[in-house]
N, C-alpha and C positions, 0 to 999 in steps of 0.2 A: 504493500500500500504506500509504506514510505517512496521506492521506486516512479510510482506511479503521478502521485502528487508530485513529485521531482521534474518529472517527465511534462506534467499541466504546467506548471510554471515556467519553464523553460523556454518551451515554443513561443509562449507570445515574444518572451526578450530577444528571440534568435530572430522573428520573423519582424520584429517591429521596432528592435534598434540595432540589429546587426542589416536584416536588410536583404536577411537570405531567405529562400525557399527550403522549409521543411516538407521531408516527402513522408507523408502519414501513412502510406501502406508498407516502407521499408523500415519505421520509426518503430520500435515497441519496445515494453517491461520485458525482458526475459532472464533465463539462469544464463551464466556465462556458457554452457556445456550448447546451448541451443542457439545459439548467437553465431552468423557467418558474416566475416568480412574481409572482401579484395579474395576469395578463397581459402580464407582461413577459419578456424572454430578454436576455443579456448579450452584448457581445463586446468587441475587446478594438483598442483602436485606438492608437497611437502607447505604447503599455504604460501604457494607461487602460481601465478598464472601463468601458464603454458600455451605455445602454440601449437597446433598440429593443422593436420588439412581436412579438410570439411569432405562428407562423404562425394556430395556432389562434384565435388574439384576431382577426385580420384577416377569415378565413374566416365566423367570428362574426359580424362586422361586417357584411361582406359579404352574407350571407343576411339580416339584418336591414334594408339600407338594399334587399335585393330584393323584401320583404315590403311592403315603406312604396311603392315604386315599381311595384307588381304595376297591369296593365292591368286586370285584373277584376274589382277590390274592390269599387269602385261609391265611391269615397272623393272629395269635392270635393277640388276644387285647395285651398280655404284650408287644410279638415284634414289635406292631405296636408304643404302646405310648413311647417304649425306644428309637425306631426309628426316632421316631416325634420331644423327646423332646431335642434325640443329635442334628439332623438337625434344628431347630428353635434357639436352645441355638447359636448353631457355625454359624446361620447367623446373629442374632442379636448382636452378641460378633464383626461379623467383620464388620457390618455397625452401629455399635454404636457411631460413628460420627457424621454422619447423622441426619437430622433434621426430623425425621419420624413417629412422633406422631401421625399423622392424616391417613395416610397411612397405619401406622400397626393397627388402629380400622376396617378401612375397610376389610383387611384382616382376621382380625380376625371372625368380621361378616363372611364371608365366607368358613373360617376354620371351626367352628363351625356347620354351615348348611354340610359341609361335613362329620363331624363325627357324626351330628344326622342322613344323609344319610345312614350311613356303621352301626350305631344300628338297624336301620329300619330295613336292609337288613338281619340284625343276627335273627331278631323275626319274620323268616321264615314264620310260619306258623300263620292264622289266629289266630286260640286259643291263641300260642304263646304273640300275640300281645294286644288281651283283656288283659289278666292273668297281660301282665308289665304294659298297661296302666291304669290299674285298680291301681296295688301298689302303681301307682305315685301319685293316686288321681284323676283318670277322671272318671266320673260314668260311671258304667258299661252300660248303651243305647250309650251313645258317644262312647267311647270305640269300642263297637262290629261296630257303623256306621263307623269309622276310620280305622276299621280293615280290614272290606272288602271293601275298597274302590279300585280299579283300577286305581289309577292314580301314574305317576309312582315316583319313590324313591327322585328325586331330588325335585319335587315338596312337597310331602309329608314333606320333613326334611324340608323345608322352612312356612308349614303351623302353625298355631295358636296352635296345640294342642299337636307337639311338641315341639315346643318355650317354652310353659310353665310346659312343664314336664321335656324335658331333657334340663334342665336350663345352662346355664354355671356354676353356683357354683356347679350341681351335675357332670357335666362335669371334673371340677377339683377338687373334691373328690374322683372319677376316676381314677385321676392319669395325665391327660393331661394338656400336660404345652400348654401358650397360649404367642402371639408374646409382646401383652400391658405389661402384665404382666410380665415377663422377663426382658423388656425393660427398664420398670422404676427401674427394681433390678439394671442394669448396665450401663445405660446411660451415657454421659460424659453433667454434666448442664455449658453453657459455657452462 
């Protein structure tokens, strides 16, 4: 209530000797935990106020880094990973505030299973598929079973046999920047 009345008195001084527009559908009472701004939400940890990212910021994200990594685009590998690693740099340059270590692993997990998705997708063709996973070191009986399997792209990039071929360190050998790793280059350690 205190909040409230805080909030009544306020707007006339802001709107009638400062001079500015108050926007009353974005204006409210809330808990810090339900409060988003510029993509942020607060919470409150040893009785400090914390920032982290607002679920919609992620979701955001999310469907953006699914766009860039879509199998169908027709997009080469170079424009994708220049595309990738402007978009990750410039969101973790602007939520590097952010308490998000644990958050950006998850994602990353994800990211990952999506770019072995879109290599899946490039070794077309059966042969195609022995031929790479053979270079990577999977014996050729695994291999051909892997290769003709039917089941389809997203599962695949999540199983056991490319986990351990298209590793993340060949990943960014590649050339693919990843969210962890970014993050620790410009973090702010407070």
């Amino acid at each position: 209530r205190s909040a409230e009345r805080t909030m009544q008195n306020i707007i006339p001084f802001i709107e009638g000797k400062l001079y500015l527009k108050v926007n009353r559908d974005k204006s409210k009472v809330a808990h810090v935990r339900e409060v988003k701004f510029l993509g942020y939400s607060f919470y409150i940890y040893k009785g400090k106020g914390r920032l982290r990212i607002h679920p919609k910021s992620v979701a955001k994200m999310k469907a953006r880094i699914k766009e860039l990594t879509s199998r169908s685009n027709g997009w080469g590998n170079d424009w994708r990973k220049e595309a990738l690693s402007r978009y990750i740099k410039g969101w973790v340059q602007y939520f590097r505030l952010a308490d998000m270590k644990t958050l950006l692993v998850e994602i990353d997990e994800w990211y990952r299973r999506r770019l072995r998705m879109v290599v899946w997708k490039q070794w077309k063709r059966i042969k195609t598929r022995i031929v790479n996973l053979v270079k990577l070191g999977v014996k050729k009986q695994k291999a051909y079973e892997w290769a003709n399997t039917r089941k389809g792209y997203w599962h695949i990039a999540g199983s056991y046999i490319l986990s351990t071929t298209i590793t993340t360190q060949r990943l960014r050998l590649a050339g693919y920047v990843f969210f962890t790793d970014y993050y620790f280059r410009v973090r702010v350690v407070s």
